[in-house]
Backbone of each chain as ProteinMPNN parsed JSONL, in Angstrom:
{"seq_chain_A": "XXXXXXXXXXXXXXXXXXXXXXXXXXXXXXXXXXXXXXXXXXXXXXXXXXXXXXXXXXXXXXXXXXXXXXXXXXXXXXXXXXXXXXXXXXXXXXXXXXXXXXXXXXXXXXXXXXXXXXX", "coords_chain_A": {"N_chain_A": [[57.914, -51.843, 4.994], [58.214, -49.205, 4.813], [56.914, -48.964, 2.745], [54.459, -48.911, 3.153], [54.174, -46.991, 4.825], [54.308, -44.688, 2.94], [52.42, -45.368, 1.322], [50.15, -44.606, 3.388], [50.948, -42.226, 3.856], [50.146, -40.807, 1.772], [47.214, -41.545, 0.957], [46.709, -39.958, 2.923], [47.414, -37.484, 2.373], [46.074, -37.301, 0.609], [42.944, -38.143, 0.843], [42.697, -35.509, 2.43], [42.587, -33.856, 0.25], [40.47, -34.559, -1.263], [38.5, -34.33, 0.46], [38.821, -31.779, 1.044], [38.175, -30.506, -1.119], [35.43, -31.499, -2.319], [33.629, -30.62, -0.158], [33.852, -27.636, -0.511], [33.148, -27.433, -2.781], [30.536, -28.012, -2.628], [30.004, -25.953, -0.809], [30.5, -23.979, -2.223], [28.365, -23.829, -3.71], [25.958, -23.547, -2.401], [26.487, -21.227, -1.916], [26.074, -19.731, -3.844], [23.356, -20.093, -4.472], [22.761, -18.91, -2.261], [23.641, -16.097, -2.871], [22.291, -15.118, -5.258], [19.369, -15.606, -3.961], [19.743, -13.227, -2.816], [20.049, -11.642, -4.742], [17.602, -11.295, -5.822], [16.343, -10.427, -3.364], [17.268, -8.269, -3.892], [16.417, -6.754, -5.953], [13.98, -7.19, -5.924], [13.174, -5.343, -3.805], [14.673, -2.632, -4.465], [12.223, -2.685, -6.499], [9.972, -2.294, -4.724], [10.76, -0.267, -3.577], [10.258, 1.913, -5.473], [7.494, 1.658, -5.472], [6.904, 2.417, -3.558], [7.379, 5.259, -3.511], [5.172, 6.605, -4.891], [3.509, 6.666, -2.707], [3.643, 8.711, -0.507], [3.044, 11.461, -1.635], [1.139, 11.095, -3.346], [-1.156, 10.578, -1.087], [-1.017, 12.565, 0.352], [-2.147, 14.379, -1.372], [-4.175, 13.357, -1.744], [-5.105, 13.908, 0.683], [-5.187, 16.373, 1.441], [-7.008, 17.562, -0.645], [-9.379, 16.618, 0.169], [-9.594, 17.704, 2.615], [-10.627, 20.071, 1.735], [-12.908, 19.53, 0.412], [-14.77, 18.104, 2.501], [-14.809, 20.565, 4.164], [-16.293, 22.073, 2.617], [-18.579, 20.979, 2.014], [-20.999, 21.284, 4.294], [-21.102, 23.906, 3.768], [-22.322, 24.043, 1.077], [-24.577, 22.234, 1.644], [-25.805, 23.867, 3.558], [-26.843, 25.807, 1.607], [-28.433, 24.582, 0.189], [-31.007, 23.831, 1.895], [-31.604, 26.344, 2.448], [-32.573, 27.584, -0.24], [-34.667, 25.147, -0.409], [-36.374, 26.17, 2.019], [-37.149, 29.03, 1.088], [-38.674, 28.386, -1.454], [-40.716, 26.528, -1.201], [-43.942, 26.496, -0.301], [-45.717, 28.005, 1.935], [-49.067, 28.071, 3.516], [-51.283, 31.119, 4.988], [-51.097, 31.885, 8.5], [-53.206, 33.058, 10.024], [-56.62, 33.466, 10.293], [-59.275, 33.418, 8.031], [-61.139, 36.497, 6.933], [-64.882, 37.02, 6.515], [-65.909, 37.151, 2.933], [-66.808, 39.967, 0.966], [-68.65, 41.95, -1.199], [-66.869, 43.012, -3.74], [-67.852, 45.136, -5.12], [-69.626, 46.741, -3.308], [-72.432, 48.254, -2.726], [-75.043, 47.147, -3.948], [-75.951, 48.075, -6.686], [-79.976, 48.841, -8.143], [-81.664, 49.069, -10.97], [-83.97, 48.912, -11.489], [-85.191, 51.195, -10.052], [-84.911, 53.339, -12.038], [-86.234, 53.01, -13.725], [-88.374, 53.629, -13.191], [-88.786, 56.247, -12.333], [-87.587, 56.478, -10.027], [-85.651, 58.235, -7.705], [-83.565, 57.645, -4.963], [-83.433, 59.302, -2.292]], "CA_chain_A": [[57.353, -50.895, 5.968], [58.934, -47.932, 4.272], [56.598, -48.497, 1.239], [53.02, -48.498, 3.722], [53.92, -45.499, 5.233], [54.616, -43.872, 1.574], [50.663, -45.273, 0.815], [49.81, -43.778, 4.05], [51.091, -40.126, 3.991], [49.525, -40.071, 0.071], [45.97, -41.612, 1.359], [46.02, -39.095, 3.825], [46.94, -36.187, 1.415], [44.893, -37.724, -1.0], [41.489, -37.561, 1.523], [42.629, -34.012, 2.382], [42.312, -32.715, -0.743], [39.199, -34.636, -1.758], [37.725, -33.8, 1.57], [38.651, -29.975, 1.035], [37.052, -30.212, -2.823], [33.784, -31.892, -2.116], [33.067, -29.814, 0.638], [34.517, -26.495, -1.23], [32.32, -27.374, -3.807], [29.261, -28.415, -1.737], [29.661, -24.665, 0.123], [30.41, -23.055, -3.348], [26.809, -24.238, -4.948], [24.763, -23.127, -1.195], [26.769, -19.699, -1.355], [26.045, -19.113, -5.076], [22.351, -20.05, -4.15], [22.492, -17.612, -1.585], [23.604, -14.843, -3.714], [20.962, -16.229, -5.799], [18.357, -15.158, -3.75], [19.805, -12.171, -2.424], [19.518, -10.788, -5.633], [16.615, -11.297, -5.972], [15.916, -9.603, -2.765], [17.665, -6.699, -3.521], [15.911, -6.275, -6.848], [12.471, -6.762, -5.11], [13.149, -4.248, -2.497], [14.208, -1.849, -5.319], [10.796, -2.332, -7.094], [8.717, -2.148, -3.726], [10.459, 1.231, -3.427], [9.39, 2.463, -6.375], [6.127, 1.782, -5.91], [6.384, 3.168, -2.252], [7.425, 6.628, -3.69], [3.803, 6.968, -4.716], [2.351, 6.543, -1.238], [2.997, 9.696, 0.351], [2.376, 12.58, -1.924], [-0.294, 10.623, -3.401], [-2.266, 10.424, 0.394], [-1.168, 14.0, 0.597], [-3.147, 15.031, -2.178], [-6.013, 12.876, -1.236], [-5.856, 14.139, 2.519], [-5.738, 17.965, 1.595], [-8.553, 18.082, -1.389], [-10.911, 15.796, 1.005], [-9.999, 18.045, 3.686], [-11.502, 21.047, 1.093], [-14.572, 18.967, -0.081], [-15.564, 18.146, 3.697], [-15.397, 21.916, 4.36], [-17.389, 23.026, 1.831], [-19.779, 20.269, 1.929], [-21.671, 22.12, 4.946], [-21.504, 25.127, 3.238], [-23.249, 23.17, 0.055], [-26.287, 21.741, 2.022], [-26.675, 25.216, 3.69], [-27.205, 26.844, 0.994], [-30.083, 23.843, -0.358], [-31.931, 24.441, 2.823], [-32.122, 27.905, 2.417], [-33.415, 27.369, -1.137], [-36.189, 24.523, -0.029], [-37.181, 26.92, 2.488], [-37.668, 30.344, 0.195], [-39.614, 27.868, -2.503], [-41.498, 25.568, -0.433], [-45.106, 27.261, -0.135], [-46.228, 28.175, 3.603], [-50.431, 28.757, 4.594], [-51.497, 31.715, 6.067], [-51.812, 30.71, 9.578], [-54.698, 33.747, 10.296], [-58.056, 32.614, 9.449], [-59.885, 34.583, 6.726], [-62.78, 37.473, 7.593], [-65.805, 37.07, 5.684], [-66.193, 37.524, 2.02], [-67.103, 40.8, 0.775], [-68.8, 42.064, -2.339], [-65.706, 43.973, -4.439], [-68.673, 46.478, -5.636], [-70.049, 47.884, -2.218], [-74.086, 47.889, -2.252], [-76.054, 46.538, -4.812], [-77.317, 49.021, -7.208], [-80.807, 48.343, -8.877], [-82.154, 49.66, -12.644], [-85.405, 49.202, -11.497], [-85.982, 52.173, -9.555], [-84.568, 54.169, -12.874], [-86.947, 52.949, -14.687], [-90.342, 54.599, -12.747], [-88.218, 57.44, -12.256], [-87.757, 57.008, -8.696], [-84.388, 58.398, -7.123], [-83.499, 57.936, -3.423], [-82.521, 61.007, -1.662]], "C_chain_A": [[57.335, -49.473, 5.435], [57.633, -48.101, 3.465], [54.94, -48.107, 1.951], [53.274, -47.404, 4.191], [54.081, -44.822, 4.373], [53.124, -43.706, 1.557], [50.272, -44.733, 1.928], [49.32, -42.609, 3.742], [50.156, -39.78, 2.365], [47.668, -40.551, -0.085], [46.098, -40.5, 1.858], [45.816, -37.74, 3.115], [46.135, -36.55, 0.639], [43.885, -37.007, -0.447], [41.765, -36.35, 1.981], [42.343, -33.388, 1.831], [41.149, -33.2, -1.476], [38.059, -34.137, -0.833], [37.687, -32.326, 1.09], [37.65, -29.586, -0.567], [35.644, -30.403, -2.669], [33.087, -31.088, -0.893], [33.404, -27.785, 0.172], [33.239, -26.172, -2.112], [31.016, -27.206, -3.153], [28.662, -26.574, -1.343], [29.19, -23.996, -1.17], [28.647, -23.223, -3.902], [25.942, -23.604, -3.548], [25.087, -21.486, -1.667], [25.982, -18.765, -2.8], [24.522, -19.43, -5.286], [21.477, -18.691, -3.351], [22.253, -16.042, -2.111], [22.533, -14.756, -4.92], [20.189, -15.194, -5.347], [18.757, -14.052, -3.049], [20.205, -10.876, -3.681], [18.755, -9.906, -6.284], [15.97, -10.43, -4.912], [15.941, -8.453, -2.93], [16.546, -6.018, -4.761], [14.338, -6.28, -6.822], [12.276, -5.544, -4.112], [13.373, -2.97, -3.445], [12.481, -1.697, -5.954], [9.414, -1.617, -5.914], [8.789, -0.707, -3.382], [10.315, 2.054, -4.316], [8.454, 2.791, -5.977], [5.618, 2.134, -4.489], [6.059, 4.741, -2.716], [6.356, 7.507, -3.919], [3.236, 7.494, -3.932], [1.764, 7.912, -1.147], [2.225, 10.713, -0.123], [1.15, 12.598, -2.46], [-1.482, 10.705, -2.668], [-2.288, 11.889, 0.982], [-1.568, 14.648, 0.167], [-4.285, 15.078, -2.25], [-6.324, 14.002, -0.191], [-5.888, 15.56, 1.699], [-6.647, 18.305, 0.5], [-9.457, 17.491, -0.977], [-11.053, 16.757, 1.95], [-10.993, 19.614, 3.113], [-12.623, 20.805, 1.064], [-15.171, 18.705, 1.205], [-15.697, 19.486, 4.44], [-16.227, 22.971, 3.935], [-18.681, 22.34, 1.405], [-21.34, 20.581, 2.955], [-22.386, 23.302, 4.442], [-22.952, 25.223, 1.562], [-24.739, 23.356, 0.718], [-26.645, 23.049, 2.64], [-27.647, 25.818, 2.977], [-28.97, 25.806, 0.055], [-30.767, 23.946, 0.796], [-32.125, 25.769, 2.738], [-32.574, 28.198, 1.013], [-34.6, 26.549, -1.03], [-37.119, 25.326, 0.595], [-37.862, 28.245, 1.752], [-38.293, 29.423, -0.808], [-40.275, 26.926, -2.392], [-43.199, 27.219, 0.083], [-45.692, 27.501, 1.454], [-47.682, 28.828, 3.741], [-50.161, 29.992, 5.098], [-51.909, 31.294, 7.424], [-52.948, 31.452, 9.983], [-55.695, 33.492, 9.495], [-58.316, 34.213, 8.774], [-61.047, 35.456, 7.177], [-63.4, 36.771, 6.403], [-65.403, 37.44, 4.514], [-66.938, 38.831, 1.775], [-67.353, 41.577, -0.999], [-67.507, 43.052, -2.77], [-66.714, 45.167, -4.193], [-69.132, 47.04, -4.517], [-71.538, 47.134, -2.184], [-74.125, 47.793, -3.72], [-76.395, 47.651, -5.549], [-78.261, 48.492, -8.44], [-81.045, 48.902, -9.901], [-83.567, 50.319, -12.183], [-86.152, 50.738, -11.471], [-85.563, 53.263, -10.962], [-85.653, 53.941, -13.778], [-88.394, 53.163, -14.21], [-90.231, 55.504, -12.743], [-87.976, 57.745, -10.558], [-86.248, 57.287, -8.502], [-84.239, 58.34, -5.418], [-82.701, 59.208, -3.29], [-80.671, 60.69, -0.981]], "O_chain_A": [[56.411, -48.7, 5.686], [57.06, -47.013, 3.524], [54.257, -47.215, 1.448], [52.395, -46.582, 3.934], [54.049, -43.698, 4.875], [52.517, -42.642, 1.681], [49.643, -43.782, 1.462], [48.233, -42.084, 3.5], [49.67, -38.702, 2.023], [46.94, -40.08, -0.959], [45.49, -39.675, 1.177], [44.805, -37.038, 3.085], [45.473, -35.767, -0.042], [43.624, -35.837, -0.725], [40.676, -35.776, 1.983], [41.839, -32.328, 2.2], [40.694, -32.439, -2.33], [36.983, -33.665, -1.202], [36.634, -31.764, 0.789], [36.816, -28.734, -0.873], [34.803, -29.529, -2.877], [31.856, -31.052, -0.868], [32.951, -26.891, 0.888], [32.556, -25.15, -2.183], [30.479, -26.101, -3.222], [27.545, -26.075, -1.483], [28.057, -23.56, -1.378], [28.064, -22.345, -4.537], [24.963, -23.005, -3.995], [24.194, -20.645, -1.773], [25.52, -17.624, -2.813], [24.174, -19.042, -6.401], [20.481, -17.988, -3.521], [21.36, -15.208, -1.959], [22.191, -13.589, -5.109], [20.125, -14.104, -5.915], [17.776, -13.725, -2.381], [20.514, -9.692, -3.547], [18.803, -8.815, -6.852], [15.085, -9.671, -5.306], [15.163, -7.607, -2.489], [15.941, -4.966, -4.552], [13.604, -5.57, -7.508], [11.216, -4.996, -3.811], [12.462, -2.143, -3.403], [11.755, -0.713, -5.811], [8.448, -0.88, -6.11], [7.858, 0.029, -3.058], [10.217, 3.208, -3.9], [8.171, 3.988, -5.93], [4.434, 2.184, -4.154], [5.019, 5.361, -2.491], [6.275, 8.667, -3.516], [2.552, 8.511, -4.053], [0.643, 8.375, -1.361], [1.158, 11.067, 0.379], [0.277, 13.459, -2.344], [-2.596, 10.851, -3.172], [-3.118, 12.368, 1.754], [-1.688, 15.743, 0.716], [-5.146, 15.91, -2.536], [-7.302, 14.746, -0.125], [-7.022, 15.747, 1.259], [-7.163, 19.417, 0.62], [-10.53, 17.631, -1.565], [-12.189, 16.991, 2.365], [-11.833, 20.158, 3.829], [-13.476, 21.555, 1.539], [-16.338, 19.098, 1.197], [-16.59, 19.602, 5.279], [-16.666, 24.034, 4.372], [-19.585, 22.816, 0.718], [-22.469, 20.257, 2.585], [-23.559, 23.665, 4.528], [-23.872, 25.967, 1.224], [-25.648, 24.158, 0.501], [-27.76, 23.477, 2.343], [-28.763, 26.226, 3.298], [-30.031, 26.226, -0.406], [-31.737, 24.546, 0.332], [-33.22, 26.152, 3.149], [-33.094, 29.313, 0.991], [-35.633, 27.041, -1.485], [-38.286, 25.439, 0.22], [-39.072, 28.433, 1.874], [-38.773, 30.351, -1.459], [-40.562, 26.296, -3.41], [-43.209, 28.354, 0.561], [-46.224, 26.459, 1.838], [-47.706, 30.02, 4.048], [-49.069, 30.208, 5.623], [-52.847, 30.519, 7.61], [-53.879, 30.741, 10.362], [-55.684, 33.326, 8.276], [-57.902, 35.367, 8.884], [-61.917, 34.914, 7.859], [-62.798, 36.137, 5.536], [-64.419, 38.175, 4.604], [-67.926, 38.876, 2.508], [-66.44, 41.705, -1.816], [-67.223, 43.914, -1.938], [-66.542, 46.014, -3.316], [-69.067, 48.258, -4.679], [-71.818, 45.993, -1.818], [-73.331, 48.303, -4.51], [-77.268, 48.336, -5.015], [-77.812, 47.926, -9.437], [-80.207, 49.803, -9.848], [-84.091, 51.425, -12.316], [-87.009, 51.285, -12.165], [-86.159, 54.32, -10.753], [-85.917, 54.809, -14.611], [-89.396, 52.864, -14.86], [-91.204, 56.189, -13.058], [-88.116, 58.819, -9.971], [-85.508, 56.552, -9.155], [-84.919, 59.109, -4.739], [-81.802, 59.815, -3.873], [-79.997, 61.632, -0.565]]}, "seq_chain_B": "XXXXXXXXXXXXXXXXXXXXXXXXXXXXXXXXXXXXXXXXXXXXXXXXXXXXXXXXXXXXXXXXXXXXXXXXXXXXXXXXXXXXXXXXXXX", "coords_chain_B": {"N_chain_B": [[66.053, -46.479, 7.236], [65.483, -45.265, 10.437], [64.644, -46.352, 14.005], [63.288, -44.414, 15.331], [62.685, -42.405, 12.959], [60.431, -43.832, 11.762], [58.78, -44.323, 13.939], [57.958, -41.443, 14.141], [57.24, -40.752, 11.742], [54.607, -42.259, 11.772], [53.462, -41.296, 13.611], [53.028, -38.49, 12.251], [51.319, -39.333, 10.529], [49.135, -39.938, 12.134], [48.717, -37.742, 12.826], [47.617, -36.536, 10.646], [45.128, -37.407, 9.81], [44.428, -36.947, 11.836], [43.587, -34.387, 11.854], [42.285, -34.351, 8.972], [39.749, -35.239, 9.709], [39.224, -33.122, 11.469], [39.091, -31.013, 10.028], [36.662, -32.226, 8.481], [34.494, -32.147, 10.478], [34.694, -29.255, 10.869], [34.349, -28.182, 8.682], [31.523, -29.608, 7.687], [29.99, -28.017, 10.185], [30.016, -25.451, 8.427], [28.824, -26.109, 6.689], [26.175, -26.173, 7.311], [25.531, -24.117, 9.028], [25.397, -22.507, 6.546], [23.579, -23.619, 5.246], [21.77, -23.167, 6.684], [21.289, -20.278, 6.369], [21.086, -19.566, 4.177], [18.106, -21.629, 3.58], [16.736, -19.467, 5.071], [17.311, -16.83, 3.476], [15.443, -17.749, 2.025], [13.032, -17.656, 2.672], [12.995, -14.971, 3.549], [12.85, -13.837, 0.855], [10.781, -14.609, -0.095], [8.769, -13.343, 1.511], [9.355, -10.919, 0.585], [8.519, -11.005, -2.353], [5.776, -11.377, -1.698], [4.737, -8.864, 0.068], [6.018, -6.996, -2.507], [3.599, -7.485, -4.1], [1.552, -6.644, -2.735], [2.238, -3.827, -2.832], [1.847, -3.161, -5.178], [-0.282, -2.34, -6.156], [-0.055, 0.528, -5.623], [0.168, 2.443, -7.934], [-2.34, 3.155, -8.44], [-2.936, 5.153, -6.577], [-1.85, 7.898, -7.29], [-4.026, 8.469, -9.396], [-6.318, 8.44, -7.55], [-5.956, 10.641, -6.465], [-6.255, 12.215, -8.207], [-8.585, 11.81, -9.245], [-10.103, 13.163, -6.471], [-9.886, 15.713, -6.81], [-11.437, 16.229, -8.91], [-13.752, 15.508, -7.67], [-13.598, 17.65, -6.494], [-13.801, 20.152, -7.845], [-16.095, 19.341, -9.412], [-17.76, 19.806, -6.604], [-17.645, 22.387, -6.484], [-18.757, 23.741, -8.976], [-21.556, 22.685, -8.226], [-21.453, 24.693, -5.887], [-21.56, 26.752, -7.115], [-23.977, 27.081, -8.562], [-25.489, 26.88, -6.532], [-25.489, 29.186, -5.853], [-26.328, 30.968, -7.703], [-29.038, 30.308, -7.384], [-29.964, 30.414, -4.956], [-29.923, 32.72, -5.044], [-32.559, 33.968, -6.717], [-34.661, 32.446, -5.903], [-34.595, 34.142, -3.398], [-35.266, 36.288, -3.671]], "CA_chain_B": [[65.287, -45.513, 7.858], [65.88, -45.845, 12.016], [62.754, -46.662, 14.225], [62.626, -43.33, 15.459], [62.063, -41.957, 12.216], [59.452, -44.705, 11.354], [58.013, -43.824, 14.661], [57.875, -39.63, 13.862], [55.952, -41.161, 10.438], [53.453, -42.91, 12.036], [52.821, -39.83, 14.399], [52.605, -37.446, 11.6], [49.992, -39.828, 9.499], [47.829, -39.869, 12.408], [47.878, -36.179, 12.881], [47.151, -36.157, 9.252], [44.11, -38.219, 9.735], [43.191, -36.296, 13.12], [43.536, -32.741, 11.122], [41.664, -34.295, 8.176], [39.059, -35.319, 10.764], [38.431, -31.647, 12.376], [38.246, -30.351, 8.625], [35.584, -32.467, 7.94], [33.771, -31.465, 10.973], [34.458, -27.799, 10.314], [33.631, -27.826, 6.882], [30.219, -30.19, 8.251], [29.463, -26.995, 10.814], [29.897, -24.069, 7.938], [27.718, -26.508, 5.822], [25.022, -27.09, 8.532], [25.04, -22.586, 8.685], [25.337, -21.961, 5.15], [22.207, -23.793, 4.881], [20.3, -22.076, 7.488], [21.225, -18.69, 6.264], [19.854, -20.173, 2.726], [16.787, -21.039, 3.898], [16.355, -17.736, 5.852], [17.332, -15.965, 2.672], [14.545, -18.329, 0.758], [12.213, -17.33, 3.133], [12.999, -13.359, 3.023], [12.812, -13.574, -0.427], [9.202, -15.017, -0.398], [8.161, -12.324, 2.154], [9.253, -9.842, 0.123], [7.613, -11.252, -2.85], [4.3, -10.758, -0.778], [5.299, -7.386, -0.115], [5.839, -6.577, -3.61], [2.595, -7.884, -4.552], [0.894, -5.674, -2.238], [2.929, -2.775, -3.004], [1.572, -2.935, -6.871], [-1.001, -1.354, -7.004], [0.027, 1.737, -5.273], [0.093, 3.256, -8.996], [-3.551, 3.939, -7.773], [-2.849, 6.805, -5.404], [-2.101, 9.581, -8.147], [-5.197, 8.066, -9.831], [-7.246, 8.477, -6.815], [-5.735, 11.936, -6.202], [-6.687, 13.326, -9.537], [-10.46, 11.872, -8.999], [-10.719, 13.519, -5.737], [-9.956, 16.708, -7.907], [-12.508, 16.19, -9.563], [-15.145, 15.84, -7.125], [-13.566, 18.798, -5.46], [-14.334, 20.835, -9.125], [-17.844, 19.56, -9.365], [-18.467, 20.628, -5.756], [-17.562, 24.415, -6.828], [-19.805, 23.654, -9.791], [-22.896, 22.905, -7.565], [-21.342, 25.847, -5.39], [-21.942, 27.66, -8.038], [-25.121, 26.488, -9.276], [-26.845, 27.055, -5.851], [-25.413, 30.409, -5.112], [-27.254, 31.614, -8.883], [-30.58, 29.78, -7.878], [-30.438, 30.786, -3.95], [-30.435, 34.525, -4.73], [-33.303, 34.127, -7.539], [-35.535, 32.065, -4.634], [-35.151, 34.669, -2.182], [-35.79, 37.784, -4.561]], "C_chain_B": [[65.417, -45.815, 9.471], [64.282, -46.302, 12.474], [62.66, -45.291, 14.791], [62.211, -42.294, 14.365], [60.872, -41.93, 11.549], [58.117, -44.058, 12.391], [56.875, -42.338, 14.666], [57.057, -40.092, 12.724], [54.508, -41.294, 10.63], [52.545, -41.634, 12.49], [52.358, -38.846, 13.269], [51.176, -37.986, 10.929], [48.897, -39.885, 10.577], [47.453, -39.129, 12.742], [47.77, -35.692, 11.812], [45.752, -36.176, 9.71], [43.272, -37.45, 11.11], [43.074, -34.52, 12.145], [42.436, -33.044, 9.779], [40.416, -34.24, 8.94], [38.3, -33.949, 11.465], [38.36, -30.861, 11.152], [36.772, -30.701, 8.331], [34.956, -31.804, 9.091], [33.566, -29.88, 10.83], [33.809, -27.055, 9.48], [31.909, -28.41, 7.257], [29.222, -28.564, 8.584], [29.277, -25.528, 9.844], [28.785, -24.596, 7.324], [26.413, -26.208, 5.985], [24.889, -24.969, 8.536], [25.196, -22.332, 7.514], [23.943, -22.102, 4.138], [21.116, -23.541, 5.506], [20.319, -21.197, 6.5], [20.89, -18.884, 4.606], [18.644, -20.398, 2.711], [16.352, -19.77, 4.627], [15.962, -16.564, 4.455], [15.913, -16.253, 1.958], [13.32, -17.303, 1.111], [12.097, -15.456, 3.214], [12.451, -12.733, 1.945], [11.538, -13.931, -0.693], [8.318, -13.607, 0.214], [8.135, -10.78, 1.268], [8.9, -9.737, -1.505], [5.839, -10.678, -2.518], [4.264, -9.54, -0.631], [4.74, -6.746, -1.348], [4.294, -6.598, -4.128], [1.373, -6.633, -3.742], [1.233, -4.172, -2.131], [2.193, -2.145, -4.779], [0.908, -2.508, -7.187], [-1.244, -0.088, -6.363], [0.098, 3.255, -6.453], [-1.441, 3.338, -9.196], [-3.7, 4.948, -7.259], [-2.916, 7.735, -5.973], [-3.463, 9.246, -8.624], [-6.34, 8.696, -8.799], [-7.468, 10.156, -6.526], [-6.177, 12.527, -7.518], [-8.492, 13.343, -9.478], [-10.704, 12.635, -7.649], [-10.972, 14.661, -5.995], [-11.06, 17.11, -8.409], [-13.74, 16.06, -8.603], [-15.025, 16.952, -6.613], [-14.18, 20.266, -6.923], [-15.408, 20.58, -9.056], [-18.82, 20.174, -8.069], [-18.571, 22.386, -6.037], [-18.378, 24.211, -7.982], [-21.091, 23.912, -9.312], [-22.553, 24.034, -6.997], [-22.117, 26.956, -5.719], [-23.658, 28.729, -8.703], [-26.241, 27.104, -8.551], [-26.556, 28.237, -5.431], [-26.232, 31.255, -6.532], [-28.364, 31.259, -8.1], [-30.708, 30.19, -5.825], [-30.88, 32.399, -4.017], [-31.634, 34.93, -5.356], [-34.58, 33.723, -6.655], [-36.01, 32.908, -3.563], [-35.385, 35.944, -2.683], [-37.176, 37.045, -5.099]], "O_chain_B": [[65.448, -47.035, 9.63], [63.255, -46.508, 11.827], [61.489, -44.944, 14.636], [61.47, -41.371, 14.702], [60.282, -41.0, 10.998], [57.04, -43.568, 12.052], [55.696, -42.178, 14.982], [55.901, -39.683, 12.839], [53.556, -40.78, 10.043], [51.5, -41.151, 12.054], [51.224, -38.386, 13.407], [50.164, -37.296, 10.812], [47.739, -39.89, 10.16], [46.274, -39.055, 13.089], [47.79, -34.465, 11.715], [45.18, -35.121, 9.988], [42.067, -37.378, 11.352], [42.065, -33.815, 12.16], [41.72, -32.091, 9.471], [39.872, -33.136, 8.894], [37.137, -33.839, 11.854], [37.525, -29.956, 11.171], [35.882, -29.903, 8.037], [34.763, -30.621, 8.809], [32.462, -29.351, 10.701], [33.142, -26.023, 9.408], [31.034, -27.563, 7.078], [28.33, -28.053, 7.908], [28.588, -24.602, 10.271], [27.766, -23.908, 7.263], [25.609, -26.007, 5.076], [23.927, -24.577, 7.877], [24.962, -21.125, 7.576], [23.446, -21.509, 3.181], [19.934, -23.61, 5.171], [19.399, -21.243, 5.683], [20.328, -17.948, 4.038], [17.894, -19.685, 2.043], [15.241, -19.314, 4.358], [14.993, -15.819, 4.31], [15.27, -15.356, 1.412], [12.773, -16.485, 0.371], [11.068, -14.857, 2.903], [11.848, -11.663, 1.859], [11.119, -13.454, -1.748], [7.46, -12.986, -0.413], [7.295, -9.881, 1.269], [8.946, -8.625, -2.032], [5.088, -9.851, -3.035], [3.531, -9.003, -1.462], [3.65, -6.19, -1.484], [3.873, -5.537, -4.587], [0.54, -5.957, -4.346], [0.579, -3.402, -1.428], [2.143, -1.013, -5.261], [0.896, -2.074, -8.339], [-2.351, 0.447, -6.421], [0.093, 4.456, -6.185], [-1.756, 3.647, -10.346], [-4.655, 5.687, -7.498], [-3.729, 8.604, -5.658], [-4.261, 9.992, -8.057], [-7.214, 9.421, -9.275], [-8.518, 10.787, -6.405], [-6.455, 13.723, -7.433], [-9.322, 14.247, -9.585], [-11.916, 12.851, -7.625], [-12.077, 15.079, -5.648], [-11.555, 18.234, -8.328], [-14.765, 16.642, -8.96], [-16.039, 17.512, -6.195], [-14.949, 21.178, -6.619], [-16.106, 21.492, -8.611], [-19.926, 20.711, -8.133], [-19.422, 23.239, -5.786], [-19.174, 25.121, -7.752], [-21.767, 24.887, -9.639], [-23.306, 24.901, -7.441], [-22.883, 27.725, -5.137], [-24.108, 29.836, -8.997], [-27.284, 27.593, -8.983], [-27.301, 28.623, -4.53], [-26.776, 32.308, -6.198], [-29.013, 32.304, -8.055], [-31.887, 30.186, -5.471], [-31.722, 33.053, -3.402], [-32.103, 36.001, -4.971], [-35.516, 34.521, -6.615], [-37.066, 32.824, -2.936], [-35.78, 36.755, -1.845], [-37.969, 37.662, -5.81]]}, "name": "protein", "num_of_chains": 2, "seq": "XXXXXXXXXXXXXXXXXXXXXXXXXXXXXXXXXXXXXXXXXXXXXXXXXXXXXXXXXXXXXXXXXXXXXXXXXXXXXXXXXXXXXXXXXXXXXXXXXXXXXXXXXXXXXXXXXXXXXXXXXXXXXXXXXXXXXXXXXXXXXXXXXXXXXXXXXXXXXXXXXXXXXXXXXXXXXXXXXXXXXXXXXXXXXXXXXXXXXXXXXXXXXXXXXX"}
């Protein structure tokens, strides 16, 4: 009797301490998975903020030389309308008088040559 | 050995066997969260994969900022250009 309860108590420590190993172990390999990928997180989250640091002053450089070029883009086309208009050709819109000889009246030879003169 | 010692034996081996018993379940239940919070992590770690990926080509932005520069220079160029050729038009 004495000697089954010896194999007993040394089964039972026995499966105690294989129980506590195989499950020890089991955790150890999930945890060291874990850390694993929380490595990996951390060293992704570093890179992403890197490549945040860009963003802002980057969008702050955009936004305030767009906000220049859309203020002076008005001032631009102004100034080509007010060149089309001064070199664009415009009609007189008043109609024309008659034609008129430059020289005045007519003068003839003829009469110089009978000797006539008008008074 | 008496029988009440035999007895006190028996008792202890089967609160061996009940203590081994609520280990295993214990150890079961850290198992059973150790492997959520593993997949959780997997899944974090994918998201922020994705992330990254869309984060990459933010070494565009100075890029973009130096070309807007530049159109903002060629506008003072034309500026330029049409404030010579507006005053020559209207003289």
């Amino acid at each position: 009797m004495t000697t089954t309860l010896v194999v007993l108590t040394v089964v039972d420590i026995a499966l105690l301490i294989a129980g506590l190993a195989v499950y020890l172990f089991w955790v150890g390999g999930l945890l060291a998975r874990v850390a694993t990928n929380l490595e990996d997180c951390a060293d992704t989250v570093r890179r992403i903020n890197t490549h945040a640091e860009a963003i802002v002053p980057g969008v702050s450089h955009i936004n305030r030389t767009g906000g220049v070029v859309a203020g002076a883009l008005p001032l631009l086309y102004g100034m080509a309308e007010q060149i089309v208009v001064g070199a664009t050709y415009s009609p007189p819109t008043e109609e024309r008088p008659p034609a008129r000889p430059a020289s005045g009246t007519r003068r003839s030879r003829l009469h110089d040559a009978v000797g006539f003169g008008p008074r | 050995m008496s029988t009440q010692d035999e007895t006190l034996w028996w008792i202890a081996i089967a609160a061996g066997i009940v203590v081994i018993l609520v280990v295993v379940a214990l150890l079961s239940l850290l198992i059973r969260y150790v492997k959520v919070i593993d997949r959780r992590v997997a899944g974090i770690r994918d998201t922020l994969h994705g992330t990254e990926a869309n984060t990459a080509d933010t070494a565009l932005v100075p890029v973009t900022a130096t070309r807007v520069d530049a159109v903002l220079a060629e506008g003072l160029q034309h500026h330029l250009f049409l404030g010579r050729v507006l005053g020559k038009v209207k003289s």
